[in-house]
C-alpha positions as CSV (number, residue, x, y, z in Angstrom):
1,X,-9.0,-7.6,60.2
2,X,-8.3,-5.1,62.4
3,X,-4.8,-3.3,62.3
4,X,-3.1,-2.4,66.0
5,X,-2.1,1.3,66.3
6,X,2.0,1.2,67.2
7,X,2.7,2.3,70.9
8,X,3.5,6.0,71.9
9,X,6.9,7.0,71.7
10,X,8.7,6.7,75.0
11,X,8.4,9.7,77.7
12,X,11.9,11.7,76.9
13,X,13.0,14.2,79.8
14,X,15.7,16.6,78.5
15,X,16.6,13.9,75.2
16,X,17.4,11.5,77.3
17,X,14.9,8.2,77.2
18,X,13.1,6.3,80.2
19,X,13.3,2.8,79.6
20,X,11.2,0.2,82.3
21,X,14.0,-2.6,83.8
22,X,12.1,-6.0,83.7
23,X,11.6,-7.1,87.2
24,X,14.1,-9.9,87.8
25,X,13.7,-12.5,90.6
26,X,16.8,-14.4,92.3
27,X,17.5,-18.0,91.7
28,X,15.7,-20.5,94.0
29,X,18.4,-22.3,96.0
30,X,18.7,-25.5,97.0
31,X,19.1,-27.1,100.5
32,X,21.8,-30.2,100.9
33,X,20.4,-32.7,103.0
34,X,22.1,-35.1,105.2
35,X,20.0,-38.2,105.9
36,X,20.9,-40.7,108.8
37,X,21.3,-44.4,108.6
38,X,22.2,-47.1,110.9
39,X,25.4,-48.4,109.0
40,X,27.4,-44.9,108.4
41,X,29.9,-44.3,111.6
42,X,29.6,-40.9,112.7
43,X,33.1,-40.6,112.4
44,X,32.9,-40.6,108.4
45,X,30.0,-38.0,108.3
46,X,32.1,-35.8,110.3
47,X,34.7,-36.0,108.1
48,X,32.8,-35.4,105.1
49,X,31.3,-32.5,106.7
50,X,34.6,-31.3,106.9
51,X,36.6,-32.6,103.8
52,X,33.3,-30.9,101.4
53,X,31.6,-28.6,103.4
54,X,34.7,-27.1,104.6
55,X,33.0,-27.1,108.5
56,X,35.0,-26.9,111.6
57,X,35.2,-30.5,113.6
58,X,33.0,-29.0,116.5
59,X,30.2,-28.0,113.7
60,X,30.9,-31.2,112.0
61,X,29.8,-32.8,114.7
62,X,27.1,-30.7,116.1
63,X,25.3,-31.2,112.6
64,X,26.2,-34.9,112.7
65,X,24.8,-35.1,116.0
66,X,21.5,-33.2,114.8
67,X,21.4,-35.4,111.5
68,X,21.7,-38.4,114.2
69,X,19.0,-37.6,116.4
70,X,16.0,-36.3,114.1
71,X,16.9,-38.5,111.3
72,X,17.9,-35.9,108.7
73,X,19.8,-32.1,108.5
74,X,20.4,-29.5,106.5
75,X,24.3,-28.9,106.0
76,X,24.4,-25.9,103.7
77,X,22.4,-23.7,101.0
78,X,23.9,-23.3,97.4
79,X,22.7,-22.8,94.1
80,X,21.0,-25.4,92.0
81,X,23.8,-26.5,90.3
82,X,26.2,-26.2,93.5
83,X,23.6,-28.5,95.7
84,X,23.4,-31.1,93.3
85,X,27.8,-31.3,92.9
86,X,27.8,-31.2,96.1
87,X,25.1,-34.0,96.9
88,X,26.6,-36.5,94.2
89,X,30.2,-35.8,95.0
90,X,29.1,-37.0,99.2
91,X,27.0,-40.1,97.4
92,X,30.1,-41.1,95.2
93,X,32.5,-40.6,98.0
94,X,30.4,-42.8,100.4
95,X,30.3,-45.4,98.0
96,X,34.0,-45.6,97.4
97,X,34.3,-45.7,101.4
98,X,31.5,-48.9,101.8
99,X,29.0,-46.3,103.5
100,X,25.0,-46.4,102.6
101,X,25.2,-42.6,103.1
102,X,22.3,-40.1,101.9
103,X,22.5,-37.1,100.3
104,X,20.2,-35.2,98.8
105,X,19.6,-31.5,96.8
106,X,16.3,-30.2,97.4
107,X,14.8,-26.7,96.7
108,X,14.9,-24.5,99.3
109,X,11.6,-24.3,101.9
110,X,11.1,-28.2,100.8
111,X,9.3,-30.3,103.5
112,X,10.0,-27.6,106.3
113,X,12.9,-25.5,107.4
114,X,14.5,-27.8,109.8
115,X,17.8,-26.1,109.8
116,X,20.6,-28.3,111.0
């Protein structure tokens, strides 16, 4: 069996030691999506556009207007963990409210960049 020969010590410049930083990449993030349906008033998805998305009325209702008319839109970008809060908090608050509202997490780039 064949013994490996230990690596060189590390380049010093005046004592002091070079050490390589690991490349590090940032998280992937997550896209919150808004889905339409025929049953949810506009008036509710503007207020929880508001209420947890913290969006003024006039961009509540611009992105309620988009999610309206192309069936689906984008209302913010968060982390993983974020997103998905965020998501189930809309799905459980619908629920409590008698709305069939949609809300999903989904990583960031996923089925095209239709921003809302």
């Amino acid at each position: 069996m064949a013994s490996k020969k230990p690596n060189p010590a590390p380049q010093h410049q005046d004592d002091l030691g070079v050490a390589e930083r690991p490349a590090t990449r940032k998280p992937r993030r997550y896209q919150v999506v808004l889905h339409n349906d025929d049953y949810t008033t506009q008036e509710f998805v503007v207020h929880v556009l508001v209420k947890f998305f913290h969006k003024g009325v006039t961009e509540a209702t611009q992105i309620m207007l988009h999610v309206h008319h192309r069936g689906f839109g984008i209302v913010g970008v968060f982390t993983r963990d974020v997103a998905e809060s965020k998501a189930e908090l809309v799905m459980a608050y619908a629920t409590e409210n008698g709305h069939p509202l949609k809300c999903t997490a989904e990583p960031e780039g996923f089925g095209g960049n239709d921003e809302a």
